[in-house]
C-alpha atoms as a printed R data frame, in Angstrom:
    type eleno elety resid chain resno      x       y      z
1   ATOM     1    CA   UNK     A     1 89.184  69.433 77.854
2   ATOM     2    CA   UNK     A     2 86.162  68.144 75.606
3   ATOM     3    CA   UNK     A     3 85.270  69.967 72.282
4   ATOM     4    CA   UNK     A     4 82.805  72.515 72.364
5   ATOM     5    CA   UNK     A     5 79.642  71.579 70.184
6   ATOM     6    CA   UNK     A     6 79.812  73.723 66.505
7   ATOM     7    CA   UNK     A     7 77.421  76.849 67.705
8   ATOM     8    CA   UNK     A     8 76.709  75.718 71.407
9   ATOM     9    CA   UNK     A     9 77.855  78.400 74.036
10  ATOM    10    CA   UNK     A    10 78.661  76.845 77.346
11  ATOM    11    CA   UNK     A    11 77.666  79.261 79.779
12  ATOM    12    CA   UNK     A    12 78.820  79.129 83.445
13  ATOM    13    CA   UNK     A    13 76.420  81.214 85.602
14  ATOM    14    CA   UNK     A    14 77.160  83.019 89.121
15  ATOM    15    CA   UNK     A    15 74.251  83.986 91.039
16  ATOM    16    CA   UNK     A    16 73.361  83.961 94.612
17  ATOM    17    CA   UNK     A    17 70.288  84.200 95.515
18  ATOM    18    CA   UNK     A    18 67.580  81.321 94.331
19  ATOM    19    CA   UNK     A    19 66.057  83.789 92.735
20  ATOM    20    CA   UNK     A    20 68.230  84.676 90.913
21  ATOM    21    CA   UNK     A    21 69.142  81.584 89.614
22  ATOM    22    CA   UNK     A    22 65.609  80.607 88.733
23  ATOM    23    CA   UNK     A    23 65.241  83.491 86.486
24  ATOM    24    CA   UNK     A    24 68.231  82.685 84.886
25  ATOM    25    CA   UNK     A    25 66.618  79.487 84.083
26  ATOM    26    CA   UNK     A    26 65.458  81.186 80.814
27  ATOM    27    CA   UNK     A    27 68.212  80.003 79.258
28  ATOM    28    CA   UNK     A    28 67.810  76.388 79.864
29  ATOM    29    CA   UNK     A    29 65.768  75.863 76.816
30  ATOM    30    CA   UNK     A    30 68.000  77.853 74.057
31  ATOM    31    CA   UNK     A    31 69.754  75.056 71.740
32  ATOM    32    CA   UNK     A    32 72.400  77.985 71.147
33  ATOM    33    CA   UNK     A    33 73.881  77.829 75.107
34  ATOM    34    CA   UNK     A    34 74.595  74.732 77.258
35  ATOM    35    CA   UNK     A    35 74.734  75.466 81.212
36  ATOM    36    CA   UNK     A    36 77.751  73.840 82.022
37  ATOM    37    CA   UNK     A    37 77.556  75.115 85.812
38  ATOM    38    CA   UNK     A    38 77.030  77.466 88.511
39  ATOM    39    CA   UNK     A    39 78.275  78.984 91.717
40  ATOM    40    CA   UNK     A    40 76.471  81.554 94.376
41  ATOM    41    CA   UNK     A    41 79.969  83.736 94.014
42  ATOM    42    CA   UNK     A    42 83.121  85.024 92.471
43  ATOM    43    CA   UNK     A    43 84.754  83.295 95.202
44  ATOM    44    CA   UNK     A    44 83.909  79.646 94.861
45  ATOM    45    CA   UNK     A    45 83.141  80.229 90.578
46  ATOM    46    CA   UNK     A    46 87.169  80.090 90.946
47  ATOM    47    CA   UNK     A    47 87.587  76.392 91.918
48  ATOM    48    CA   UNK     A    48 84.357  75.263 90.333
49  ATOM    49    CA   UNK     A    49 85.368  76.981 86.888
50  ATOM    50    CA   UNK     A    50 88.687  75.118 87.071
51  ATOM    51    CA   UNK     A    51 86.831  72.063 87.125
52  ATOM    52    CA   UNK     A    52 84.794  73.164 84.108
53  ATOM    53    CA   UNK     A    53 84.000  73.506 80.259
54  ATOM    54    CA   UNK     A    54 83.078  76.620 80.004
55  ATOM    55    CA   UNK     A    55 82.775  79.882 77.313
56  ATOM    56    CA   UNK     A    56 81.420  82.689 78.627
57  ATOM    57    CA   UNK     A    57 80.463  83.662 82.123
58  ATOM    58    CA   UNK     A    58 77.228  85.486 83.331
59  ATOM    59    CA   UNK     A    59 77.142  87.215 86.539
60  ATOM    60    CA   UNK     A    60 74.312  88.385 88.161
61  ATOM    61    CA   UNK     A    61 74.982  91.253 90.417
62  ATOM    62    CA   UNK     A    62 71.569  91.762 91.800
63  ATOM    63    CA   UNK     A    63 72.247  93.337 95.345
64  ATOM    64    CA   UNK     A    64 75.610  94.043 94.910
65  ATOM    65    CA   UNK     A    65 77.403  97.229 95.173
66  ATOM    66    CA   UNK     A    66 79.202  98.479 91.915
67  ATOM    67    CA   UNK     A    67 82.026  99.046 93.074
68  ATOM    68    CA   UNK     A    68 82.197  95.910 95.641
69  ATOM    69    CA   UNK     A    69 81.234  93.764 92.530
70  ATOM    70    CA   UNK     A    70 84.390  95.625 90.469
71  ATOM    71    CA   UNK     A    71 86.974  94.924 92.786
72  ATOM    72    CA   UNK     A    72 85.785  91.147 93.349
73  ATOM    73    CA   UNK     A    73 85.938  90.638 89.898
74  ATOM    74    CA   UNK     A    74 89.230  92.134 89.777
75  ATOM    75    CA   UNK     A    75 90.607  90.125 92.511
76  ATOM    76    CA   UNK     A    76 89.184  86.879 91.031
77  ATOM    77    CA   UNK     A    77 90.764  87.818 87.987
78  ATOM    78    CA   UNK     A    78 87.697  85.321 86.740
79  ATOM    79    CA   UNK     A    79 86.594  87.582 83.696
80  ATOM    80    CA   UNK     A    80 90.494  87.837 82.232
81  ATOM    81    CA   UNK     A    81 90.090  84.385 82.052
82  ATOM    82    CA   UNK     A    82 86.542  83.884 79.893
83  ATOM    83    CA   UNK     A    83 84.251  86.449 78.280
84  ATOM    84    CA   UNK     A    84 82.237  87.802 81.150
85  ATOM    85    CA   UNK     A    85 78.351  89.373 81.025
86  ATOM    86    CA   UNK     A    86 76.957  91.130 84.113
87  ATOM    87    CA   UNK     A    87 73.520  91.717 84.627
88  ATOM    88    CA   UNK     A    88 72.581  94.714 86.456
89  ATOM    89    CA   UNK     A    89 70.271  97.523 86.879
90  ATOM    90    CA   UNK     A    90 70.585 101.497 87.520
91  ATOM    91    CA   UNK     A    91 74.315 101.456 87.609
92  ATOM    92    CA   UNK     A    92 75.954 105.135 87.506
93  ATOM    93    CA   UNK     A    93 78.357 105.932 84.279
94  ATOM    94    CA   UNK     A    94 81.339 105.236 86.099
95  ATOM    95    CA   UNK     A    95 80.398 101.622 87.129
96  ATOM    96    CA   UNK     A    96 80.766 100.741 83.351
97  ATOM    97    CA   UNK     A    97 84.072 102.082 82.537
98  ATOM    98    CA   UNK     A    98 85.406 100.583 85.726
99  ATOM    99    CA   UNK     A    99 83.500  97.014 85.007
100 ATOM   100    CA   UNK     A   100 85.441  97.157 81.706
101 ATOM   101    CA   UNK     A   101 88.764  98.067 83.535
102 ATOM   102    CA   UNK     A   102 87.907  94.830 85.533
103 ATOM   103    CA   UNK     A   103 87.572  92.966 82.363
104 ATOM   104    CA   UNK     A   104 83.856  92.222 81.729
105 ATOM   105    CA   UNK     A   105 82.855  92.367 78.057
106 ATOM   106    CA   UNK     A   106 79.104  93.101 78.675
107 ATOM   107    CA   UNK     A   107 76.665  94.947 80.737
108 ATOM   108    CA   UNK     A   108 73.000  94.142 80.046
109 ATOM   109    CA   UNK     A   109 69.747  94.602 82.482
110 ATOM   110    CA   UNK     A   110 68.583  92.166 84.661
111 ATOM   111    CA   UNK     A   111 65.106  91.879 82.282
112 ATOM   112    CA   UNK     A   112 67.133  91.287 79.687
113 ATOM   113    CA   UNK     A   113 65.151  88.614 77.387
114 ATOM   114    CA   UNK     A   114 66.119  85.184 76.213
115 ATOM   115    CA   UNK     A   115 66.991  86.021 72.733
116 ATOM   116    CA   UNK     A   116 69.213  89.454 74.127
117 ATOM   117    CA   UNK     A   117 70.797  87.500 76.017
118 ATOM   118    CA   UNK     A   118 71.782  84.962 73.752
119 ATOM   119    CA   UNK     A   119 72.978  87.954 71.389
120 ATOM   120    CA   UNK     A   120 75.143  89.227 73.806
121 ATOM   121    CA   UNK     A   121 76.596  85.966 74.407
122 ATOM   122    CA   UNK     A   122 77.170  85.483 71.032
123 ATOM   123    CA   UNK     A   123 78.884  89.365 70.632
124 ATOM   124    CA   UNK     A   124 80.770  88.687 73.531
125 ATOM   125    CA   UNK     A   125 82.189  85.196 72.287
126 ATOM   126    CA   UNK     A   126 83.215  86.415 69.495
127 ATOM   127    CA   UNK     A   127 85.356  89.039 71.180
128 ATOM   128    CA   UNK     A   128 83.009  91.897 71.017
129 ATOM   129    CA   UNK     A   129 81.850  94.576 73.924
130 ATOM   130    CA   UNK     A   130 78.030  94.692 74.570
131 ATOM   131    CA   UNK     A   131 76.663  97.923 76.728
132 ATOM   132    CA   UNK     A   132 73.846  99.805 76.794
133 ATOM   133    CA   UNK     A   133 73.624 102.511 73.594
134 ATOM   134    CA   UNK     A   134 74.681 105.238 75.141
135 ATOM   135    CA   UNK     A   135 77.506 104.000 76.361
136 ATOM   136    CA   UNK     A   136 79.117 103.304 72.540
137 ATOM   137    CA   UNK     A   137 81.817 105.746 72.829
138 ATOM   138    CA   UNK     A   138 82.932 103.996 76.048
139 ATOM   139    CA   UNK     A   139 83.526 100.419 73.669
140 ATOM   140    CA   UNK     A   140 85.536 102.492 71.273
141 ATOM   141    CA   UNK     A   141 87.923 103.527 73.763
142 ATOM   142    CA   UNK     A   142 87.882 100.413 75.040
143 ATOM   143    CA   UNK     A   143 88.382  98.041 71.640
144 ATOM   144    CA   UNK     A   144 90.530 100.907 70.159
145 ATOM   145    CA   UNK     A   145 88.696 101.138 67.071
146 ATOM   146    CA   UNK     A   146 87.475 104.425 65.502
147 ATOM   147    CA   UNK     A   147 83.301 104.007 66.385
148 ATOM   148    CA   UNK     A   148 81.313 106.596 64.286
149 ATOM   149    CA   UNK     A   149 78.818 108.248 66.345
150 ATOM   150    CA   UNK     A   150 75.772 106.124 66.793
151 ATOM   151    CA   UNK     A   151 73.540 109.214 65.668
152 ATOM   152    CA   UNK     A   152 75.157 109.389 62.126
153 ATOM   153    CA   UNK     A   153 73.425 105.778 61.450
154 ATOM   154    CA   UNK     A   154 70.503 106.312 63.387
155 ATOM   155    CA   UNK     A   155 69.179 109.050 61.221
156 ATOM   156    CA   UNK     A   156 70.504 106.831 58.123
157 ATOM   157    CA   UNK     A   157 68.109 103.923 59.430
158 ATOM   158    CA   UNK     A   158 64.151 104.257 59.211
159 ATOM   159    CA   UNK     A   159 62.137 103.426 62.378
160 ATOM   160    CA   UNK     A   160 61.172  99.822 60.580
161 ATOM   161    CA   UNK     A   161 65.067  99.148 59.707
162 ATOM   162    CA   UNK     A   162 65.426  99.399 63.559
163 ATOM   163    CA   UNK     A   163 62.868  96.853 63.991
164 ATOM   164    CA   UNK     A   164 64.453  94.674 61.370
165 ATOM   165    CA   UNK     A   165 67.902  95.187 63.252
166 ATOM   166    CA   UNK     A   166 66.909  94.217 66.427
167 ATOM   167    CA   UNK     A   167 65.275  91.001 65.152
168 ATOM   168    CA   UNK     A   168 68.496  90.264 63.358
169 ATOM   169    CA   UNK     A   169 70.215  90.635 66.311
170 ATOM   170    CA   UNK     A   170 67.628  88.097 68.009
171 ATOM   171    CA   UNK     A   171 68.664  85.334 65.098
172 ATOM   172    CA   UNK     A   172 65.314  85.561 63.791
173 ATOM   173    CA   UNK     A   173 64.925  84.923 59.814
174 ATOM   174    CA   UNK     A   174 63.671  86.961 57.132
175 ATOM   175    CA   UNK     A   175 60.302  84.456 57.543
176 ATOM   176    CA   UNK     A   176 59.945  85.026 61.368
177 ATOM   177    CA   UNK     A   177 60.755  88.563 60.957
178 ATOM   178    CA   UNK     A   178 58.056  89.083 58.263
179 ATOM   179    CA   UNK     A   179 55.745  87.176 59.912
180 ATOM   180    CA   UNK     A   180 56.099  89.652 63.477
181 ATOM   181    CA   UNK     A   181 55.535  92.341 61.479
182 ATOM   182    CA   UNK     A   182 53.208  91.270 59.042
183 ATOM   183    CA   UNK     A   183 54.404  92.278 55.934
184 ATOM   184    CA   UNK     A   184 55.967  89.849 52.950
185 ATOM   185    CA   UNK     A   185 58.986  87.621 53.106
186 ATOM   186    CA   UNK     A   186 60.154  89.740 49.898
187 ATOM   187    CA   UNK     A   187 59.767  93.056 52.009
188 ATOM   188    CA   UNK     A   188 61.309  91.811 54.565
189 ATOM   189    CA   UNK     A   189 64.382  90.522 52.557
190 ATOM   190    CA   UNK     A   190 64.661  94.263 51.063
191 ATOM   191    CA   UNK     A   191 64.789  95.811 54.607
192 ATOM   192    CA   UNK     A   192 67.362  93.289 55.246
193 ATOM   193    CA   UNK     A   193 69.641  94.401 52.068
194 ATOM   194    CA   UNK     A   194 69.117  98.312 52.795
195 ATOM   195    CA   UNK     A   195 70.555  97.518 56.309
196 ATOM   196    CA   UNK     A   196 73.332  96.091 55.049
197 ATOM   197    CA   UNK     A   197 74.275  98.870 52.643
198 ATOM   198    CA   UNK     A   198 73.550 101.635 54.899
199 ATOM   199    CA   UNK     A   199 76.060  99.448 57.517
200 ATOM   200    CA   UNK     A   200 78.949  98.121 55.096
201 ATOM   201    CA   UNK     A   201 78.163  95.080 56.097
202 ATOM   202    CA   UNK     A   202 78.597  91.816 53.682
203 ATOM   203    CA   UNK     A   203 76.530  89.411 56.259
204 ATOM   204    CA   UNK     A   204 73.777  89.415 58.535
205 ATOM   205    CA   UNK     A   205 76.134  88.713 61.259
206 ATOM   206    CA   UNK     A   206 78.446  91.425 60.435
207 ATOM   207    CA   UNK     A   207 75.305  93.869 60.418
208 ATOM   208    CA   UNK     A   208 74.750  92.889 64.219
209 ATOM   209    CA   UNK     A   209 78.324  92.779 65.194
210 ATOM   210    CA   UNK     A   210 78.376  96.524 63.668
211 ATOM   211    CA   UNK     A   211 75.160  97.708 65.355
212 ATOM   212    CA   UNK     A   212 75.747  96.390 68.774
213 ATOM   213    CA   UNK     A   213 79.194  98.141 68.265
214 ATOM   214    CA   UNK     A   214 77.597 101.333 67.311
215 ATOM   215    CA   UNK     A   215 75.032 100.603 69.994
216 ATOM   216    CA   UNK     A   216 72.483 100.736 67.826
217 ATOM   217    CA   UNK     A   217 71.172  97.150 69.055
218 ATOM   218    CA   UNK     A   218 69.154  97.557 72.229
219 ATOM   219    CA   UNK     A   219 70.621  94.057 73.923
């Protein structure tokens, strides 16, 4: 097996209609995520990821059932195996616990854009659950951890930290970020320290590890 590029994700897709896969095609042009293949379905991902260099795996459930999608994934046993992101709309509360049960690290919405997506990947590489915010209590249980409620630092946060934190969790820069919101590089930089304080976090990748934890990050 070949070395994985420092920072490149190689993402194996599953999607099965050409729709689908075309919208997927978003991805193609990050620098962050490699597509190192593809398959329409759980079923024949198995041989094809054997065959493969692969990190993470992204499954788009568009059509399917939640609870026909849970016990595929179960029985392909494919997301034990590799960090696992599955892209799906209106799914009940129980579909996410269950999805979890069956091993998938993240949940995210078909419209999900580019740079979410490439967060999540990221979170979920690094060993981390991604879901929707309210669902944060669900990851505690899950990782084990103690997860403070997601309130305490919401009220902690002011409306333009938010924006700050979600462009942080995009990989944006304190330049890019001051220029989207049009204020000064130095103003910028200050949001960024308050975040970090009001977080415990020593990094800008520790903030966004914390917040999408917290479910504070909207991925």
């Amino acid at each position: 097996m070949g070395k994985r590029r420092r920072g490149v994700i190689r993402l194996f897709m599953i999607a099965a209609s050409p729709a689908s896969q075309a919208g997927l095609e978003k991805l193609r042009p990050l620098k962050a995520v490699k597509l190192s293949g593809r398959a329409t379905g759980l079923e024949a991902a198995g041989a094809q990821l054997a065959e493969t260099e692969a990190d993470v795996i992204l499954v788009d459930a568009t059509g399917e059932r939640p609870g026909d999608l849970t016990d595929s994934l179960i029985e392909s046993d494919l997301a034990s195996d590799l960090p696992t992101i599955v892209l799906a709309d209106d799914l009940p509360g129980d579909a996410y616990r269950a999805l979890l049960h069956a091993g998938v690290r993240g949940v995210l919405p078909r419209n999900a854009s580019s740079d979410q997506l490439l967060s999540a990947l990221e979170a979920v590489f690094s060993g981390l659950v991604v879901l929707p915010p309210e669902q944060a209590q669900m990851v505690a249980a899950r990782t084990g951890g103690p997860t403070p409620p997601a309130d305490e630092f919401t009220e902690s946060l002011t409306p333009r930290e938010h924006d700050v934190l979600q462009m942080l969790a995009a990989g944006l820069a304190n330049k890019e970020i001051a220029s989207r919101l049009a204020i000064s590089e130095h103003t910028a930089k200050f949001h960024v320290a308050s975040i970090l304080a009001k977080l415990g976090a020593e990094s800008r990748t520790e903030a966004v590890s914390l917040a999408i934890r917290r479910g504070l990050v909207l991925l």
